[in-house]
N, C-alpha and C positions, 0 to 999 in steps of 0.2 A: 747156340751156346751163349753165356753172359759173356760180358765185356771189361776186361783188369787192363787195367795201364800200371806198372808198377814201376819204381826207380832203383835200379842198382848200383851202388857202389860196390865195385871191384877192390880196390884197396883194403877198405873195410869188412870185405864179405857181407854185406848186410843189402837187404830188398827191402822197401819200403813201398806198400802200397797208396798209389794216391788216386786212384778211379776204379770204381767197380758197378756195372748196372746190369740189369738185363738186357735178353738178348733181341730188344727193340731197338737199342741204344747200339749207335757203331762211332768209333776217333776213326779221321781219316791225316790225321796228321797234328804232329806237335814241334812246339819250339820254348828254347829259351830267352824269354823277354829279360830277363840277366842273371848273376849266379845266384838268389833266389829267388825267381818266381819262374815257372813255366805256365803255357798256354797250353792246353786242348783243344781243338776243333772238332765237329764231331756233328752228328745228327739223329733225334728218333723218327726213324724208320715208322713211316706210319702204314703204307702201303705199296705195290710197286711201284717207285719210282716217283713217291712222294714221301717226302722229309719235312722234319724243322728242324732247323742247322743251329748249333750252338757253340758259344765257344766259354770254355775255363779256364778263370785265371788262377793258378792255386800258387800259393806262397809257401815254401818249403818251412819256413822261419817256425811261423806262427800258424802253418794249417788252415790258413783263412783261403773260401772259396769266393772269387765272385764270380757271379754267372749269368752271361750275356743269350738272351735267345729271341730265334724272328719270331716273331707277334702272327704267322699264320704257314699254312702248309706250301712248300714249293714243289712243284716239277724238278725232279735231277736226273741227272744221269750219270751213275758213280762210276761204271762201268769206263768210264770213258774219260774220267777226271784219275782212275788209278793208270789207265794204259800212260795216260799224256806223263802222269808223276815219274812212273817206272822208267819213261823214256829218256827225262831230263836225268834221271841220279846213273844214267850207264854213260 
């Protein structure tokens, strides 16, 4: 399936889309670098168990993307970076 990261405000009732790719493309995690800009981390899936990791910075304000990625293909194991994540947020 493709891949949406969207932002909801609750208050406002309102979704705002800010990431949408195919389904090469996976976020394995997001944060807020302050109350306007958030990060994506994320990677295209090139084959099993091989990625190239990227990260976005997107600016709510102004819509502006900038966009960080490694220069060649890695070895992961995501299987094992979600068990560790899930472990830490229980």
């Amino acid at each position: 399936p493709d891949t949406e990261i969207g932002l909801i405000n609750f208050k406002n009732k309102t979704r705002k889309r800010i990431f949408f790719a195919g389904p090469a493309y996976s976020i394995w995690d997001a944060a807020w670098l302050n109350k306007n800009e958030v990060v994506l981390a994320g990677a295209e899936i090139m084959e099993a168990q091989k990625a190239i990791p990227f990260f976005l910075q997107i600016n709510m304000v102004d819509s502006t993307i900038k966009t960080f990625q490694c220069s060649d293909t890695l070895q992961m194991d995501m299987k094992e970076y979600v068990t560790n994540k899930i472990k830490r947020q229980l």
